[in-house]
N, C-alpha and C positions, 0 to 999 in steps of 0.2 A: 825721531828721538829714540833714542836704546831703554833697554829696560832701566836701567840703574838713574839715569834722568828722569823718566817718566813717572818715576816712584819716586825720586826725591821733590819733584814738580808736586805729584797726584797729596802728598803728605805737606806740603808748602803753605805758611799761613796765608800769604796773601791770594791762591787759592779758596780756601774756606771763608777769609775776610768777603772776598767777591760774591762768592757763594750766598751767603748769608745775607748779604746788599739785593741778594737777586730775588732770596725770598723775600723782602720786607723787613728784616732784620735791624734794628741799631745798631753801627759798629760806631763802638767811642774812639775818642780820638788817642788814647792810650793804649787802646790795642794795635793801632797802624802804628804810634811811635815806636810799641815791642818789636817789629819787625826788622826795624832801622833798616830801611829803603832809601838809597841818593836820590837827591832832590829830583830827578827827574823821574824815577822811577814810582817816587811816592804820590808827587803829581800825578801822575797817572793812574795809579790806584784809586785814586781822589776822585777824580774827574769821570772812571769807570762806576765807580760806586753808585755817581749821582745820574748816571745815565741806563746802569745794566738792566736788561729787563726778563731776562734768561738764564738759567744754570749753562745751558748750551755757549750761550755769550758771555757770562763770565769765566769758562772753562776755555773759553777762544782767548780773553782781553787777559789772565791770568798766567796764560801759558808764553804769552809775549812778554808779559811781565819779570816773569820768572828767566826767560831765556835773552834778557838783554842784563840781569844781575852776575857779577862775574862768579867764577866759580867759589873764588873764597868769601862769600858772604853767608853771613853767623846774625839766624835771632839773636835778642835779647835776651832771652834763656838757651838758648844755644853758648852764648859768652860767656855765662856765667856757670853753665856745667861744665867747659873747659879752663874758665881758669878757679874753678871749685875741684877739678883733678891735678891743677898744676900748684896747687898750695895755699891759692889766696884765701884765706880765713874769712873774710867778709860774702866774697862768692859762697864758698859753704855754706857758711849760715842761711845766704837767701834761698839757696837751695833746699835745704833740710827744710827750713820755716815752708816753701812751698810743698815739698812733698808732705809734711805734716799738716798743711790747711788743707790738702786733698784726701789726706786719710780721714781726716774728721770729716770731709763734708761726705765719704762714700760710707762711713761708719754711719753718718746721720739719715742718708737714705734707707742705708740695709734697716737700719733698726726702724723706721718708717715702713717699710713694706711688711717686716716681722710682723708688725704691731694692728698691721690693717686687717678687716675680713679677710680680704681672699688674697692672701700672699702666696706666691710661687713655690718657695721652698724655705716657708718660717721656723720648721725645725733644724735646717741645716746650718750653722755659723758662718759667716761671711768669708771667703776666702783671703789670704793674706796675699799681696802684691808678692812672690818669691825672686822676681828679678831681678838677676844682677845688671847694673849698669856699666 
């Protein structure tokens, strides 16, 4: 696998979905829908979830999984930050609405750790996300 595979594999949800099956994790069944995986590949997922007993083994069962999806396949929030760039008005929205449900909820930590005894760095103000997408 080249670098540029191995990185879009190693950042791959259905990677961490496994991952997280391997630690004992819940994974709902709306998070495998976000990934929209064809019927055979999601099957698999499925059936790896209920058997993995390893990060090593789900990083083996995830890598198969990843490398039989063809190249053009788009999460759920993948599709919807491309066509929130190509105009669709509904796409934006669900995108803005999520990037605003994650400011509030790292807003709700930072002010949580501020607030506690022994926080890291309670005089400093929270850094703002400056990334362009």
């Amino acid at each position: 696998m080249d670098y540029k595979t191995e990185r879009r594999w190693r950042e791959h949800p259905v990677r961490r979905l496994l991952n997280r099956a391997a630690e004992g994790d819940h994974v709902y069944s709306d998070e495998i829908d976000d990934v929209r995986l064809p019927v055979r590949e999601r099957n698999a997922l499925i059936q790896a979830m209920k058997t993995v007993q390893s990060r090593h083994e789900a990083d083996q069962i995830s890598q198969e999984i990843f490398e039989a999806l063809p190249d053009h396949h788009e999460t759920r929030i993948q599709y919807e930050e491309r066509r929130a760039r190509a105009g669709d008005a509904q796409a934006l929205a669900s995108v803005q609405a999520r990037e605003d449900a994650h400011e509030r909820l790292v807003d709700e930590v930072w002010n949580k750790a501020r607030n506690s005894a022994n926080p890291p760095t309670a005089s400093a103000p929270r850094p703002k996300n400056t990334e362009e997408n």
